[in-house]
C-alpha positions in Angstrom: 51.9 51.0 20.8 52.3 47.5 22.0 49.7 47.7 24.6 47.1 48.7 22.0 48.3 46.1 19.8 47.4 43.6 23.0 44.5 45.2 23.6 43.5 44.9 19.4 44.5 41.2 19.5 42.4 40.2 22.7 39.6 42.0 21.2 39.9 40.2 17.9 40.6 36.6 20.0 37.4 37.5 22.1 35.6 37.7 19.1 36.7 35.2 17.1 35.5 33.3 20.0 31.9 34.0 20.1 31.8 34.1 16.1 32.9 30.5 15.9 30.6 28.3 14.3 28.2 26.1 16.8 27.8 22.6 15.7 24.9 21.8 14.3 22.9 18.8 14.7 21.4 16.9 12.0 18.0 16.8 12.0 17.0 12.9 11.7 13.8 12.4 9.7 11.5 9.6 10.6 10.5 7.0 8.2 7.6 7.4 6.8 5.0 4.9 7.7 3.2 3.2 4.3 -0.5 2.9 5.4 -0.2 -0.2 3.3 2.0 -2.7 5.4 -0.1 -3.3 7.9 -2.5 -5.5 5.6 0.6 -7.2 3.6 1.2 -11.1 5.3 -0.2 -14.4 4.3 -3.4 -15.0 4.2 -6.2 -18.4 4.3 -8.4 -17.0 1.5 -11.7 -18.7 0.3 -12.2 -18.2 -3.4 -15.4 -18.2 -5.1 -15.7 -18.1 -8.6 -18.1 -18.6 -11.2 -18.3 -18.5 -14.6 -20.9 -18.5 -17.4 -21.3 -19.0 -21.0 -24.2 -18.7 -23.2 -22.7 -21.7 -25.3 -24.0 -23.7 -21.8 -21.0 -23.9 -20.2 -21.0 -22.9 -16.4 -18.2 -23.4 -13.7 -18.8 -22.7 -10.0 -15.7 -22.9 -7.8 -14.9 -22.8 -4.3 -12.0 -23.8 -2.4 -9.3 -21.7 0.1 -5.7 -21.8 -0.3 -2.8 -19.5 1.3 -2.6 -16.5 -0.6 -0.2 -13.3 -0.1 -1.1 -9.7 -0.1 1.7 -7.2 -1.0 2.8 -3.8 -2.0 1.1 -2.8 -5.1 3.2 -1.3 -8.1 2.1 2.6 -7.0 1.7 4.3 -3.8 -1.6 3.3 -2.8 -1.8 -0.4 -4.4 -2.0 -4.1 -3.0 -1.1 -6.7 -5.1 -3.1 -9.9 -4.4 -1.7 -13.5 -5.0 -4.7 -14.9 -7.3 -5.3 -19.1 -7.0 -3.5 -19.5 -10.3 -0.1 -17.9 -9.0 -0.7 -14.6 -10.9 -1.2 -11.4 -9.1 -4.5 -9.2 -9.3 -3.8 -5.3 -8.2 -6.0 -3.2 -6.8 -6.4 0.4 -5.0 -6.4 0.7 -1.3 -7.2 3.5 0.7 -6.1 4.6 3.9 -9.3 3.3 5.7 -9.3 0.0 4.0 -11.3 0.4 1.6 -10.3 -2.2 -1.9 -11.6 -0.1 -5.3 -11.4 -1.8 -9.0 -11.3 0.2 -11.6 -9.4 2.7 -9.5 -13.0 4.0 -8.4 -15.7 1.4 -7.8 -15.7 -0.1 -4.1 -15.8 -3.7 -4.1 -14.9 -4.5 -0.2 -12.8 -3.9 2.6 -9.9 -4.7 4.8 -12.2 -4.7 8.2 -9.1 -4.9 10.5 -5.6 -5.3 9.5 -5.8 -9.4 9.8 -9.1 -9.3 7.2 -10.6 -8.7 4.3 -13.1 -9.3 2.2 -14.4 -8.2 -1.5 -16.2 -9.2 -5.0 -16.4 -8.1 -8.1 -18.0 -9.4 -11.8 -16.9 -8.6 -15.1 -19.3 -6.0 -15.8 -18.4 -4.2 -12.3 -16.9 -0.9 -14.1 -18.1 -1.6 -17.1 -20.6 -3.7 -19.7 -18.9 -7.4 -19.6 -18.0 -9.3 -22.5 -21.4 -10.5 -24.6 -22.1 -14.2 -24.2 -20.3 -14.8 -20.9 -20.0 -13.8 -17.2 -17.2 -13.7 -14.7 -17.7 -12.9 -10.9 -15.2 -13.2 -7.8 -15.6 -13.4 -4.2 -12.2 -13.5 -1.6 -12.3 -13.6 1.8 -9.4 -13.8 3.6 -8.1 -13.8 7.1 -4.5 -13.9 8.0 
């Protein structure tokens, strides 16, 4: 009986061997890359803007200043760093391409270091009666 009793234990040890649990790796997940950083930065941007009301009053202004581009509030947003300090958001696709009114294309980022779009006020829709509004960016980081 105690041979069988060896035998019953080295059989259970054997097995208890090869059941025993194999370490398992973790499986380390990339980051995912946001389509969106590569145009983020500082930018030289020349603004154009002019503006028109039927009372007779007209403004037509150019200049450039440093201006910044960053992550919009939602996935697939820039936010753009206006002349006044305030920022103007606007849809960006994977290929570059800068929508208003989350539809309407108005320009483009041509390479990661440039862009370049304008809009007026009756782009998506009729403007306000009596006065006009139009913008024109191009900047280059």
């Amino acid at each position: 009986m105690h041979r069988s009793s060896i035998i019953i234990l080295s059989f259970a040890a054997l097995f208890a061997v090869n059941c025993s649990k194999k370490k398992v790796e973790p499986t380390i997940e990339s980051p995912t890359v946001d389509y969106r950083e590569k145009y983020t930065g500082n930018y030289s941007i020349l603004w154009h803007s002019t503006y028109w009301q039927m009372s007779g009053i007209t403004e037509d202004t150019t200049f450039t200043y440093t201006g910044q581009v960053m992550l919009g509030s939602t996935s697939n947003t820039l936010k753009f760093l206006w002349r006044d300090s305030t920022y103007q958001e606007f849809k960006v696709t994977e290929t570059g391409k800068i929508l208003f009114c989350d539809s309407v294309e108005i320009g483009s980022f041509t390479n990661d270091h440039h862009f370049e779009f304008a809009y007026t006020d009756d782009t998506c829709q009729p403007g306000p009666l009596g006065e006009s509004y139009s913008y024109h960016l191009i900047g280059d980081k």
